[in-house]
C-alpha positions in Angstrom: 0.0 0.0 0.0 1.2 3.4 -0.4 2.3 5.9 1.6 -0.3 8.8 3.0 0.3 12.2 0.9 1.4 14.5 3.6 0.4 17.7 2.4 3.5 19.9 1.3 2.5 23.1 3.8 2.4 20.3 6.4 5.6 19.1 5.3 7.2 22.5 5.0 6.3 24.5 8.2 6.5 21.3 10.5 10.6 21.5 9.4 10.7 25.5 10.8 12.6 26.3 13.9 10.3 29.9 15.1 12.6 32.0 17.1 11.2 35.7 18.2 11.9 37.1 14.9 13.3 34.6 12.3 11.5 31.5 11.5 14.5 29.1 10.4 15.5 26.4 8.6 17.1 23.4 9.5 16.6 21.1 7.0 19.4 21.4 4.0 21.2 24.0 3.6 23.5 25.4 1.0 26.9 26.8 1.2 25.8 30.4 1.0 23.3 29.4 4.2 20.0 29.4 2.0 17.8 26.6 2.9 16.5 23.7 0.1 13.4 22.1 0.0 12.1 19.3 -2.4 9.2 20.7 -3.4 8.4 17.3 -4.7 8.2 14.3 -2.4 10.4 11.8 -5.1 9.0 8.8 -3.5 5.2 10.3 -4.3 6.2 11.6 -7.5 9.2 10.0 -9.1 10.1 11.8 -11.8 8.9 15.5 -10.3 11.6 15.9 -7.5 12.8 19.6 -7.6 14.3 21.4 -5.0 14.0 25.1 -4.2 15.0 27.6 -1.9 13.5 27.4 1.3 12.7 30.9 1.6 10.8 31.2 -1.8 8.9 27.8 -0.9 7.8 29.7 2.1 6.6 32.8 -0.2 4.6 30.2 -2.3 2.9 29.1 0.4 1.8 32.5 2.0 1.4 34.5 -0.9 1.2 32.3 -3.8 3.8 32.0 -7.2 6.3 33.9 -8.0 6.9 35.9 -11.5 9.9 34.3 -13.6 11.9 37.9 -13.2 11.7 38.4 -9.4 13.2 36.8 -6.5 12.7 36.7 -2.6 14.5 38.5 -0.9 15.3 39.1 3.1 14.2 42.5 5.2 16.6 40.5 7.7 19.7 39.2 5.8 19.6 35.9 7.1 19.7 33.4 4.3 17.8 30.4 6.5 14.8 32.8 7.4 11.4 31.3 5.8 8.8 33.9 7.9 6.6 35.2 5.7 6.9 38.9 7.3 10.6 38.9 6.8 10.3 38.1 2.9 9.5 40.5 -0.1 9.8 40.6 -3.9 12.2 42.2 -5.8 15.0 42.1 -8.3 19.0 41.8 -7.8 18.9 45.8 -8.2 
């Protein structure tokens, strides 16, 4: 029998350390600090794994997809931070 879908926000946010101010994450991280998430559970979906940055899965998940031209970006520098309140859009400029 196969496994129960955990839903990927339950997945996600069940991962996240919540300090006073940054909500961060443990999981995998890069060398530049940012976190990864596999947005697609391989074992559910062979074929469909794809990891992302933590921070912009979090974005997804709050505030729904994000154009091809901007990225997330930090109000408080810290590459692991996934809270919502700490994220906005923007471009490398």
């Amino acid at each position: 029998m196969a496994e129960p879908r955990i839903p990927l926000a339950d997945r996600f946010w069940s991962k996240v350390i919540k300090t006073d101010s940054c909500w961060l994450w443990p999981a995998g991280i890069n060398n530049n600090g940012y976190g990864r998430f596999q947005y697609y559970n391989r074992r559910q979906r062979p074929g469909l794994g794809r990891d992302l940055y933590a921070h912009r899965v979090a974005w997804i998940l709050t505030h729904g997809e994000i154009a091809d031209d901007l990225n997330v970006l930090h109000r408080c520098d810290r590459p692991a931070c996934v809270n919502p309140d700490h994220l906005f859009l923007g471009n490398p400029s």
